[in-house]
Biotite code that builds the C-alpha atoms (Angstrom):
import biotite.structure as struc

atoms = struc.array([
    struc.Atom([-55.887, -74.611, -28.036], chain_id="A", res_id=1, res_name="UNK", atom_name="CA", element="C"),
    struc.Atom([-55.188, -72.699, -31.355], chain_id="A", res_id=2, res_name="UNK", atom_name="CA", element="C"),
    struc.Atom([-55.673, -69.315, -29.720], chain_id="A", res_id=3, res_name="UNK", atom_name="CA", element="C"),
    struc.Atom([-52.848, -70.353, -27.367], chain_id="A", res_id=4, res_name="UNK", atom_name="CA", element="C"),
    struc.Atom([-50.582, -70.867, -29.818], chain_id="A", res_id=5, res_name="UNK", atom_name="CA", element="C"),
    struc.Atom([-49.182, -67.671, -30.356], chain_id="A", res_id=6, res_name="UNK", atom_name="CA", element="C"),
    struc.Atom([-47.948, -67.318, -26.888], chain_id="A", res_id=7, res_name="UNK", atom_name="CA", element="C"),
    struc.Atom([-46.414, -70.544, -26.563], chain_id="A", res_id=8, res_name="UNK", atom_name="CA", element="C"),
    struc.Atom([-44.738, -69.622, -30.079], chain_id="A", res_id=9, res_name="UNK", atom_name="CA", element="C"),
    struc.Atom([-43.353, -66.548, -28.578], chain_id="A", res_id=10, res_name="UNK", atom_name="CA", element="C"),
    struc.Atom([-42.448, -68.559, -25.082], chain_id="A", res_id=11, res_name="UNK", atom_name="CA", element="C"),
    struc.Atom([-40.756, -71.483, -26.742], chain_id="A", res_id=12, res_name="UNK", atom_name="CA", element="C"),
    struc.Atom([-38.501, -69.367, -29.243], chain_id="A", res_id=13, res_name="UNK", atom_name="CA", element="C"),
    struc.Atom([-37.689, -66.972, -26.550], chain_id="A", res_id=14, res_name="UNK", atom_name="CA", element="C"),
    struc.Atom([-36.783, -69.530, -23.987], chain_id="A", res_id=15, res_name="UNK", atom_name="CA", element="C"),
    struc.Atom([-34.646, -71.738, -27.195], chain_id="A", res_id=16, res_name="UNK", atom_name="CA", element="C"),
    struc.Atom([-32.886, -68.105, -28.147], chain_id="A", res_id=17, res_name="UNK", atom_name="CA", element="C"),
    struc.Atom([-31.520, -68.064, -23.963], chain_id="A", res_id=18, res_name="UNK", atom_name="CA", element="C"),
    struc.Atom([-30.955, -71.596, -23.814], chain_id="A", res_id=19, res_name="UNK", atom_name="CA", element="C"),
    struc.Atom([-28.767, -71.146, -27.264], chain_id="A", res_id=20, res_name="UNK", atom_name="CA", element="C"),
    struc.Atom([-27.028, -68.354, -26.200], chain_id="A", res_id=21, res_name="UNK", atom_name="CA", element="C"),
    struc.Atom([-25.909, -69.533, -22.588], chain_id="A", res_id=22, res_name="UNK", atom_name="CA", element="C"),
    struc.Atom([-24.289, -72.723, -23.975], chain_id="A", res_id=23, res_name="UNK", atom_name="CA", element="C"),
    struc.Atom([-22.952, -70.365, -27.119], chain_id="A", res_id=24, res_name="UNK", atom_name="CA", element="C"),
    struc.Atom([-21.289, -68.142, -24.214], chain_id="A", res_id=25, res_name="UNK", atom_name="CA", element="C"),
    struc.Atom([-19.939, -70.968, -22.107], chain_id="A", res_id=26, res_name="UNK", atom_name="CA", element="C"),
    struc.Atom([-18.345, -72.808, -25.234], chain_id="A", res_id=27, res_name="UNK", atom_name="CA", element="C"),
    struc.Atom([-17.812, -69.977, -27.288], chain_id="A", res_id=28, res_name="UNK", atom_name="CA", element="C"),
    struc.Atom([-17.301, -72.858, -30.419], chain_id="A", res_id=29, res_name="UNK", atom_name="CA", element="C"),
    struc.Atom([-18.321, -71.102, -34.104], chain_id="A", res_id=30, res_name="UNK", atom_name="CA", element="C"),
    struc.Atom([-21.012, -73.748, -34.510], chain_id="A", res_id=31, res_name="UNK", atom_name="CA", element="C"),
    struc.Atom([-22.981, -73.379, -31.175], chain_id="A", res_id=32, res_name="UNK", atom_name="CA", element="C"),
    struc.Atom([-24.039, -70.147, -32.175], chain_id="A", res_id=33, res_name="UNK", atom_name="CA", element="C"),
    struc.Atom([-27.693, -68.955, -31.344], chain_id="A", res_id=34, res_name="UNK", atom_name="CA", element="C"),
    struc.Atom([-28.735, -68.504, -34.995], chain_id="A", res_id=35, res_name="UNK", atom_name="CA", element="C"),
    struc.Atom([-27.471, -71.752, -35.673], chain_id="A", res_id=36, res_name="UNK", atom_name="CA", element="C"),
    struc.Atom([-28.504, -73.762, -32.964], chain_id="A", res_id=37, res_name="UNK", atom_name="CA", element="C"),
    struc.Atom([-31.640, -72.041, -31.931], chain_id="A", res_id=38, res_name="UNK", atom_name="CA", element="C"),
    struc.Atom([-33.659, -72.950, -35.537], chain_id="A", res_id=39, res_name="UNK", atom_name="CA", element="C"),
    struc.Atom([-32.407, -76.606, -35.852], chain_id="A", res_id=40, res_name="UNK", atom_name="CA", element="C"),
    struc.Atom([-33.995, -76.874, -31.852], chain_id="A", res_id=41, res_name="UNK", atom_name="CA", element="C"),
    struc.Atom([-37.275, -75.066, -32.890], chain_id="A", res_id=42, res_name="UNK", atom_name="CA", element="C"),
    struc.Atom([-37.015, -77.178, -36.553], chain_id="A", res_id=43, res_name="UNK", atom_name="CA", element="C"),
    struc.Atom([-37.030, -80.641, -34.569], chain_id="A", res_id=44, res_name="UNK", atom_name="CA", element="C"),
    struc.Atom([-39.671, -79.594, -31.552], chain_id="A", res_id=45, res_name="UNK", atom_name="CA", element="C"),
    struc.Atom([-41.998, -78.541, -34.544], chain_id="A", res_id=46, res_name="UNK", atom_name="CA", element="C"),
    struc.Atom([-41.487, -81.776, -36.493], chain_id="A", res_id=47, res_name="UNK", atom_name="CA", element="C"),
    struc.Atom([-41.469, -84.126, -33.327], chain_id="A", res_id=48, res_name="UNK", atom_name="CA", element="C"),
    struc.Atom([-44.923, -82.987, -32.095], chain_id="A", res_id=49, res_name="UNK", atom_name="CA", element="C"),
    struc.Atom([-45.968, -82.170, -35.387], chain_id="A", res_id=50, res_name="UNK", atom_name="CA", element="C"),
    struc.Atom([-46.615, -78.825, -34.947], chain_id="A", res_id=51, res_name="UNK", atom_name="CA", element="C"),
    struc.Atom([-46.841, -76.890, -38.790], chain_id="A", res_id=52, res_name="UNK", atom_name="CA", element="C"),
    struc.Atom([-44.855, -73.954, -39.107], chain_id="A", res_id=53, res_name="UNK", atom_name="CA", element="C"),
    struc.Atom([-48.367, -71.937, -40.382], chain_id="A", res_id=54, res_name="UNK", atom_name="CA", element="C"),
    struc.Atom([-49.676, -72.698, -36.462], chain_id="A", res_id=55, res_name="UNK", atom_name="CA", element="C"),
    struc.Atom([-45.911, -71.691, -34.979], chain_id="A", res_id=56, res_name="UNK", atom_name="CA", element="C"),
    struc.Atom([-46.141, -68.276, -36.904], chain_id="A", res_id=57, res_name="UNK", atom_name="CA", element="C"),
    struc.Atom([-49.702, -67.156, -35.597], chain_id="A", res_id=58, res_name="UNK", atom_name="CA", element="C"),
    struc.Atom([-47.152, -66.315, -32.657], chain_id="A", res_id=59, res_name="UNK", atom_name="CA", element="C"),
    struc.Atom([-43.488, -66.107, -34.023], chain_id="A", res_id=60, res_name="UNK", atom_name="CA", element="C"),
    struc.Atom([-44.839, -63.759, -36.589], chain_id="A", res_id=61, res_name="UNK", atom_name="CA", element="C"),
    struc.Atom([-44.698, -61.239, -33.983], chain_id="A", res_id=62, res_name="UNK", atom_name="CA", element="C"),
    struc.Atom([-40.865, -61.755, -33.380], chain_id="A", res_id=63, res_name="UNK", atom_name="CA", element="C"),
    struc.Atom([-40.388, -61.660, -37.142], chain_id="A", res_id=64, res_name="UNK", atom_name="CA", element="C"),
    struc.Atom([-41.851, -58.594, -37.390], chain_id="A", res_id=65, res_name="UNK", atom_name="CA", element="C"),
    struc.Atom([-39.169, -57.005, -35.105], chain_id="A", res_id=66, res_name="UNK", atom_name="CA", element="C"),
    struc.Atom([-36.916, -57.479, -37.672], chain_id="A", res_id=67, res_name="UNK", atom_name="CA", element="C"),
    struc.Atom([-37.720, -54.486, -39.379], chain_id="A", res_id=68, res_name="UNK", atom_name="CA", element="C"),
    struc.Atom([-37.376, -52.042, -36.364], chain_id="A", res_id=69, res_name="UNK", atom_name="CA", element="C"),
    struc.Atom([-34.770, -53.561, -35.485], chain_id="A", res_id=70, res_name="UNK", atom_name="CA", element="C"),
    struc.Atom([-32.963, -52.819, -38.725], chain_id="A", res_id=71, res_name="UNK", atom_name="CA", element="C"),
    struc.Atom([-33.687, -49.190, -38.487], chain_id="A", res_id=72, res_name="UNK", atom_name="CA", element="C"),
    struc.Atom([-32.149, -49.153, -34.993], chain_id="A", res_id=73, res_name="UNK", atom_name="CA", element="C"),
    struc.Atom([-28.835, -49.524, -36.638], chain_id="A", res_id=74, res_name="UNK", atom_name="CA", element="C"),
    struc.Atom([-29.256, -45.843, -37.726], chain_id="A", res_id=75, res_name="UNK", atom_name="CA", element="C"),
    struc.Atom([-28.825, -44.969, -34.060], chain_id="A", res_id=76, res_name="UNK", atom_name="CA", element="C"),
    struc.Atom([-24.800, -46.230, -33.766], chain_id="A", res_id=77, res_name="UNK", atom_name="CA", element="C"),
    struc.Atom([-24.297, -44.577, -37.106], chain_id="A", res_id=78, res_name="UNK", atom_name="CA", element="C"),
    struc.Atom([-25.475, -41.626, -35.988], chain_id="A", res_id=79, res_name="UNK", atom_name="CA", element="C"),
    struc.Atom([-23.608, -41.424, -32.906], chain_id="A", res_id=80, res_name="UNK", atom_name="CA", element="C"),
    struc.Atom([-20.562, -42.500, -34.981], chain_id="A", res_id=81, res_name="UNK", atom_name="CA", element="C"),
    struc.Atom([-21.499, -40.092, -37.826], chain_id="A", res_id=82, res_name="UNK", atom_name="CA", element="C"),
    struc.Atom([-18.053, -38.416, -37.376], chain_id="A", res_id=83, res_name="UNK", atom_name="CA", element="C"),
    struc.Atom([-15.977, -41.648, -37.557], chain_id="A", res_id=84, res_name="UNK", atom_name="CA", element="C"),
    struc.Atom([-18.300, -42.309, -41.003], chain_id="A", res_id=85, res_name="UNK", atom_name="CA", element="C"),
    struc.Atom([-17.469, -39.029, -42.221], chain_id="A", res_id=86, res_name="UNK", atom_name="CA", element="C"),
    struc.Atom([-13.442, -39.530, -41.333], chain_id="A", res_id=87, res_name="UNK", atom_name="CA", element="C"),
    struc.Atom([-13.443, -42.974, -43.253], chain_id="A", res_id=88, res_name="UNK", atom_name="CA", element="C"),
    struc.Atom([-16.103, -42.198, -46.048], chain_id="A", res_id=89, res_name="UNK", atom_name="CA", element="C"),
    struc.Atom([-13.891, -43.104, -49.047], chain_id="A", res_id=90, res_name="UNK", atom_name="CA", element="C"),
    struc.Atom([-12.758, -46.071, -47.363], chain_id="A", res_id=91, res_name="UNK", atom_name="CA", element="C"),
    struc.Atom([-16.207, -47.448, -46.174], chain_id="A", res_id=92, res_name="UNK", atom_name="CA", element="C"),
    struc.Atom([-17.225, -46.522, -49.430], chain_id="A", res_id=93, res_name="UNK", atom_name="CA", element="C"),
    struc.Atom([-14.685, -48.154, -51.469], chain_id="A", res_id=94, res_name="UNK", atom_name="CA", element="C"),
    struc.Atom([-15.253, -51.199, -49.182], chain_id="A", res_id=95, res_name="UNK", atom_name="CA", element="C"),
    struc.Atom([-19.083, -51.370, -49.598], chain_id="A", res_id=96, res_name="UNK", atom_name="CA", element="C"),
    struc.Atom([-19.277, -50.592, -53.193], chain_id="A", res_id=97, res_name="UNK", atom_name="CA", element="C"),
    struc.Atom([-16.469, -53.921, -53.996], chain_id="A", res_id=98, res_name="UNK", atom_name="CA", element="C"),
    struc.Atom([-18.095, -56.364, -51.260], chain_id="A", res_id=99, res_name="UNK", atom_name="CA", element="C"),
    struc.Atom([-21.362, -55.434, -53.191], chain_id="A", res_id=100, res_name="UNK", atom_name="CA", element="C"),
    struc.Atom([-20.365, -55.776, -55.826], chain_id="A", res_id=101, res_name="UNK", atom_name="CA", element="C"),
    struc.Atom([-17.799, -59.295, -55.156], chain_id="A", res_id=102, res_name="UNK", atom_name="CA", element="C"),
    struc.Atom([-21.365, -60.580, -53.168], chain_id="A", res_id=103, res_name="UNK", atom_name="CA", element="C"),
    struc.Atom([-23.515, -60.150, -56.344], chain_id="A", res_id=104, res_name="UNK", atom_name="CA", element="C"),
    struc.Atom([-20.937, -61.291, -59.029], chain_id="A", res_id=105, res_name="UNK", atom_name="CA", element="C"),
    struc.Atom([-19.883, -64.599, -56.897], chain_id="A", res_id=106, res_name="UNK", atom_name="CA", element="C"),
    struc.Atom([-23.401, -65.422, -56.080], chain_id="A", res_id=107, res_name="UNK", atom_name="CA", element="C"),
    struc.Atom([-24.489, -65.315, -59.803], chain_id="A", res_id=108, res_name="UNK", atom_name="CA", element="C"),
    struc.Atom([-21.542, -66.928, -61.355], chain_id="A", res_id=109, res_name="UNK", atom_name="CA", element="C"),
    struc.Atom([-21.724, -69.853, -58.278], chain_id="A", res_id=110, res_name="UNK", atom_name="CA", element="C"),
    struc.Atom([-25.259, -70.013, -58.662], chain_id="A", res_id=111, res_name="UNK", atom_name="CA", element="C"),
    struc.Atom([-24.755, -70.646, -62.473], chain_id="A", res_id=112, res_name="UNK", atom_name="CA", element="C"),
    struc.Atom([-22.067, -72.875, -62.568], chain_id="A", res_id=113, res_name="UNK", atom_name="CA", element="C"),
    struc.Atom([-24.360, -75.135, -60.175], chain_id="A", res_id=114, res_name="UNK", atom_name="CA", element="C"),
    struc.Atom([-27.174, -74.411, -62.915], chain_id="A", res_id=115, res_name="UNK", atom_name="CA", element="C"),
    struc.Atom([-29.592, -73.145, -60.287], chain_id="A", res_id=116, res_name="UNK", atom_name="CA", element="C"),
    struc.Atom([-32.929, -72.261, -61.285], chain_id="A", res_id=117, res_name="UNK", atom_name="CA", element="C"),
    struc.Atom([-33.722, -68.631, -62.048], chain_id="A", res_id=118, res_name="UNK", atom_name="CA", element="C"),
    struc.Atom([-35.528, -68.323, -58.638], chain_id="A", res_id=119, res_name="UNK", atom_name="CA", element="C"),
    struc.Atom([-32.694, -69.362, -56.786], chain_id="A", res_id=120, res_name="UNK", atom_name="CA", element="C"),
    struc.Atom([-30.581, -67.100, -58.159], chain_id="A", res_id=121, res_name="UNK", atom_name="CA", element="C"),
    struc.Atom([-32.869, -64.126, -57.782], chain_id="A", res_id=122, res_name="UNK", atom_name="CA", element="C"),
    struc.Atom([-32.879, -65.687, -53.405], chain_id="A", res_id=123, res_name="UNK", atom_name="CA", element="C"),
    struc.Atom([-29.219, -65.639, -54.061], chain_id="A", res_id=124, res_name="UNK", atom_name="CA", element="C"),
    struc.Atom([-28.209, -62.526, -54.823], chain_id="A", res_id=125, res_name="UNK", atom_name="CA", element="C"),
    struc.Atom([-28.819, -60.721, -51.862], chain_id="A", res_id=126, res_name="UNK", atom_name="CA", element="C"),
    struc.Atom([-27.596, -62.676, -49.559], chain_id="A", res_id=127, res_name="UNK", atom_name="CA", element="C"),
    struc.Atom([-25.015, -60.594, -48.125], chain_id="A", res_id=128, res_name="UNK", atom_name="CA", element="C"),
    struc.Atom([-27.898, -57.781, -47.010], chain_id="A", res_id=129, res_name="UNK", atom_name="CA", element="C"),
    struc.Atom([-29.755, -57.519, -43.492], chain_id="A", res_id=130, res_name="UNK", atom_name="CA", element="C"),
    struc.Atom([-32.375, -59.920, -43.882], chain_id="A", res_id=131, res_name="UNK", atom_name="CA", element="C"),
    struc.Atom([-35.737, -57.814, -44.317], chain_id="A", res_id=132, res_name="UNK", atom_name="CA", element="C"),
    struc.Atom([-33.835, -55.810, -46.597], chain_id="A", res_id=133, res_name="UNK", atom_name="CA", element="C"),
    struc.Atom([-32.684, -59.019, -48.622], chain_id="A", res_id=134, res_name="UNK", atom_name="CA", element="C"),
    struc.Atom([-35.944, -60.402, -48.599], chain_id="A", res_id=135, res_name="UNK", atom_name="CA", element="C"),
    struc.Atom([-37.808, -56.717, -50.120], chain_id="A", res_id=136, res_name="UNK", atom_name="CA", element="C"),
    struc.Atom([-34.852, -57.503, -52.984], chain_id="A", res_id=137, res_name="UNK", atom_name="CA", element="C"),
    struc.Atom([-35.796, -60.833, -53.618], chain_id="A", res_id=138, res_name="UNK", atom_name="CA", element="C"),
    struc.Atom([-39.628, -60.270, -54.058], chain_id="A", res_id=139, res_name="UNK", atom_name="CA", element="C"),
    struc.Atom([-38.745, -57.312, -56.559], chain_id="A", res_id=140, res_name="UNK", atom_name="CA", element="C"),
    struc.Atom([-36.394, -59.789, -58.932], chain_id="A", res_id=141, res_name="UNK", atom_name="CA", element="C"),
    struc.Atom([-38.655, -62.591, -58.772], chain_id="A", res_id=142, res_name="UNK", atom_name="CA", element="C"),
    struc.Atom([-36.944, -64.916, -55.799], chain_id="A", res_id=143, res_name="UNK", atom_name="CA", element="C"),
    struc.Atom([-38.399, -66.369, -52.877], chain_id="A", res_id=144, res_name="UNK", atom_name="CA", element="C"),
    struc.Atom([-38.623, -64.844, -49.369], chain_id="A", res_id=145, res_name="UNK", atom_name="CA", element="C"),
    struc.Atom([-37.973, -68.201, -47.594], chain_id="A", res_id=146, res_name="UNK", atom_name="CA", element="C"),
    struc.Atom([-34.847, -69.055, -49.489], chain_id="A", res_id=147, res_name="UNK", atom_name="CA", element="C"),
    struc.Atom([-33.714, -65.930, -49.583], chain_id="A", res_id=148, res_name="UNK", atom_name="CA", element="C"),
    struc.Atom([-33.951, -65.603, -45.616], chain_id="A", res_id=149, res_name="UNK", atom_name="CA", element="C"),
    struc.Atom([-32.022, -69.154, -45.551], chain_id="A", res_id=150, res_name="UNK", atom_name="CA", element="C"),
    struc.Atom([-29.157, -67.816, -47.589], chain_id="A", res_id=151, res_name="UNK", atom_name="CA", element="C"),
    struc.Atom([-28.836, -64.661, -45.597], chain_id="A", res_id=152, res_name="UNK", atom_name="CA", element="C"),
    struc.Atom([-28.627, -66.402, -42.255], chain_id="A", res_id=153, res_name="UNK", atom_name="CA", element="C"),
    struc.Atom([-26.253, -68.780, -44.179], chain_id="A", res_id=154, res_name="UNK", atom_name="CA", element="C"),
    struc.Atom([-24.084, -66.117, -44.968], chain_id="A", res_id=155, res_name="UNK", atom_name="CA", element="C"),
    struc.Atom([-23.949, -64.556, -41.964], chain_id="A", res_id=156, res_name="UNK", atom_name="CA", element="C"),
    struc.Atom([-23.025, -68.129, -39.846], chain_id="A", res_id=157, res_name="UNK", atom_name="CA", element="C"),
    struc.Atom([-19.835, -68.852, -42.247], chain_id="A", res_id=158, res_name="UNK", atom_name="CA", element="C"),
    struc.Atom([-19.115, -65.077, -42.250], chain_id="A", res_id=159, res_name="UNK", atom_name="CA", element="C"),
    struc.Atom([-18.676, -65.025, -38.555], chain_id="A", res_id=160, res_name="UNK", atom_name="CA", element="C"),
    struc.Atom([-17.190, -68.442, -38.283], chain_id="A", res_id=161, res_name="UNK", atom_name="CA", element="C"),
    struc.Atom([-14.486, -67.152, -41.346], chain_id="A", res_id=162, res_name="UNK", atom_name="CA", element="C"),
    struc.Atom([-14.022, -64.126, -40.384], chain_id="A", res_id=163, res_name="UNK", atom_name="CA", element="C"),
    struc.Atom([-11.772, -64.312, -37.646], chain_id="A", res_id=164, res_name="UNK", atom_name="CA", element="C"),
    struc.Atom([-9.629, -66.576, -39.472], chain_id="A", res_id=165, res_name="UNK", atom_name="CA", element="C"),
    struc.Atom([-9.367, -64.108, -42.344], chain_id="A", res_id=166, res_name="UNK", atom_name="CA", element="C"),
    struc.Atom([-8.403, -61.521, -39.368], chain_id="A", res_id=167, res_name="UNK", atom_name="CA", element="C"),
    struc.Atom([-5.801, -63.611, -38.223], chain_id="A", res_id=168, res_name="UNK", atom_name="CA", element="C"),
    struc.Atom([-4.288, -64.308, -41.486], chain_id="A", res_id=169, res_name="UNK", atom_name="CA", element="C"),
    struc.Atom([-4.329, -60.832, -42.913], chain_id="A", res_id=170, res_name="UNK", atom_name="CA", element="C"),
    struc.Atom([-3.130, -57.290, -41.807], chain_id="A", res_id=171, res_name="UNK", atom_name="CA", element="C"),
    struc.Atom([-6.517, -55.887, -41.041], chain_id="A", res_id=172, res_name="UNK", atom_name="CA", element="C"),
    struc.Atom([-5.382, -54.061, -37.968], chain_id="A", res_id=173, res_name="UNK", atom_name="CA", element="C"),
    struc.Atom([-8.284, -51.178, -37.156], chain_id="A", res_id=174, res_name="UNK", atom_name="CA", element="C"),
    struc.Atom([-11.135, -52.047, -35.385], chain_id="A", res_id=175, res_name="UNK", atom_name="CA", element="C"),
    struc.Atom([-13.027, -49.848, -38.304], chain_id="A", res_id=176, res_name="UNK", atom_name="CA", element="C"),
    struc.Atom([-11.432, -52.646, -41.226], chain_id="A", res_id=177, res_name="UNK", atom_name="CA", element="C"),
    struc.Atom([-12.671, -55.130, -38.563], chain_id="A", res_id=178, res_name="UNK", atom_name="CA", element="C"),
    struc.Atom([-15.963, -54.044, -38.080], chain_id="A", res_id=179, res_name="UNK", atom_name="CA", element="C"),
    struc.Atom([-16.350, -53.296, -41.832], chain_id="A", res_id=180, res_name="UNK", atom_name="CA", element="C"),
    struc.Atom([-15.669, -56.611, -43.178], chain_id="A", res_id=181, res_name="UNK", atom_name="CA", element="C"),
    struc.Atom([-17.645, -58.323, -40.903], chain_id="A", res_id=182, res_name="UNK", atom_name="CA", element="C"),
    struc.Atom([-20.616, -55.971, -41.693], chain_id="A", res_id=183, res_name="UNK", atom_name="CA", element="C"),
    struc.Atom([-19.923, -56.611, -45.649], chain_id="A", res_id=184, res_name="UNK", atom_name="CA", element="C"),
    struc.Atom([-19.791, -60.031, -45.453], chain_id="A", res_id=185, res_name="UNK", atom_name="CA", element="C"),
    struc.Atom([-21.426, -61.607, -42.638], chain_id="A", res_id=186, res_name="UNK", atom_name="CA", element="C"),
    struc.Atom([-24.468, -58.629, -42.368], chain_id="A", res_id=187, res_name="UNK", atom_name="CA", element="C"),
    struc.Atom([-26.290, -58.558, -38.495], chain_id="A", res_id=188, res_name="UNK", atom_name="CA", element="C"),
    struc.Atom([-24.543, -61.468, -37.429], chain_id="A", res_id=189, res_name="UNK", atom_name="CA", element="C"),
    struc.Atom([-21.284, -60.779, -38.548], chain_id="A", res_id=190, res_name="UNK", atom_name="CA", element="C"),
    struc.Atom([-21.460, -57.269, -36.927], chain_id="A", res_id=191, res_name="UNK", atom_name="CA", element="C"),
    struc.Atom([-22.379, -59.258, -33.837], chain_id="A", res_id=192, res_name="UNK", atom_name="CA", element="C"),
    struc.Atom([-19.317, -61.327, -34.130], chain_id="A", res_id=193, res_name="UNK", atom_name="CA", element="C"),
    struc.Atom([-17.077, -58.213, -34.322], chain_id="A", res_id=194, res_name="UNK", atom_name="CA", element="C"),
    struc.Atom([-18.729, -56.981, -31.321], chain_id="A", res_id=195, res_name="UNK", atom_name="CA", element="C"),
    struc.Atom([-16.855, -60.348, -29.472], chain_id="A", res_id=196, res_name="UNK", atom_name="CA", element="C"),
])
């Protein structure tokens, strides 16, 4: 039965993502979204038939691992947009350089006003990056990949759940502004939301 595993790992997670996202499209409510939802279901099948996350990931390891191309695939938009990125360069830049820089300073100085530990606060501070990214960050300052993959997603859910509040309430007009603050501060999922 252990062998078998890794396909019903892939099957389950697959079939959860589907399920998630056809309730998430009918409902359209911030907190039905698929990277919300989806974990919590997979969280309480695991616990409820006592399943260990070790024997989940011989199979869901392969969907993590997609991660990575995936990330690279957002090279393929920017290149086809190149011109748009070349237009706006001061103003992406601009943008980037402050959300990086707002994202690092407000995780640190939350993190120790809480008086986190030093490995939380090395998790913490890349939060606001696409998660394989955030979690290559963490390793080299000393946090943990598992946290650090927790605050990411975390981000991401209140940055697209947020963010169109903050659109309504300020004059961010341009689908470009749009697109860029979800990107800064909500990462994959925000840019997901934006997509909406």
């Amino acid at each position: 039965m252990e062998g078998h595993w890794g396909i019903i790992s892939i099957w389950l997670t697959v079939c959860i993502y589907w399920f998630t996202k056809g309730i998430y499209k009918r409902w359209h409510y911030p907190f039905l979204t698929p990277v919300l939802i989806c974990p919590l279901l997979l969280i309480s099948i695991l616990l409820s038939f006592h399943i260990s996350y070790p024997t989940y990931m011989t199979g869901a390891k392969w969907l993590s691992d997609l991660l990575e191309p995936a990330t690279v695939a957002f090279a393929v938009p920017m290149y086809k947009h190149f011109h748009l990125l070349k237009k706006h360069a001061r103003e992406l830049l601009t943008s980037v350089i402050t959300g990086c820089i707002v994202s690092v300073l407000s995780s640190v100085l939350f993190a120790l006003g809480v008086h986190l530990n030093p490995q939380v606060i090395n998790s913490l501070i890349p939060r606001s990056v696409t998660t394989p990214i955030a979690i290559v960050i963490s390793q080299m300052i000393g946090g943990t990949a598992t946290m650090t993959a927790v605050f990411v997603i975390m981000t991401g859910i209140i940055g697209s759940i947020v963010g169109p509040l903050i659109i309504r309430y300020l004059p961010i007009r341009t689908a470009l502004a749009k697109g860029a603050m979800f990107g800064m501060g909500a990462h994959g999922i925000g840019t997901s939301k934006a997509f909406e």
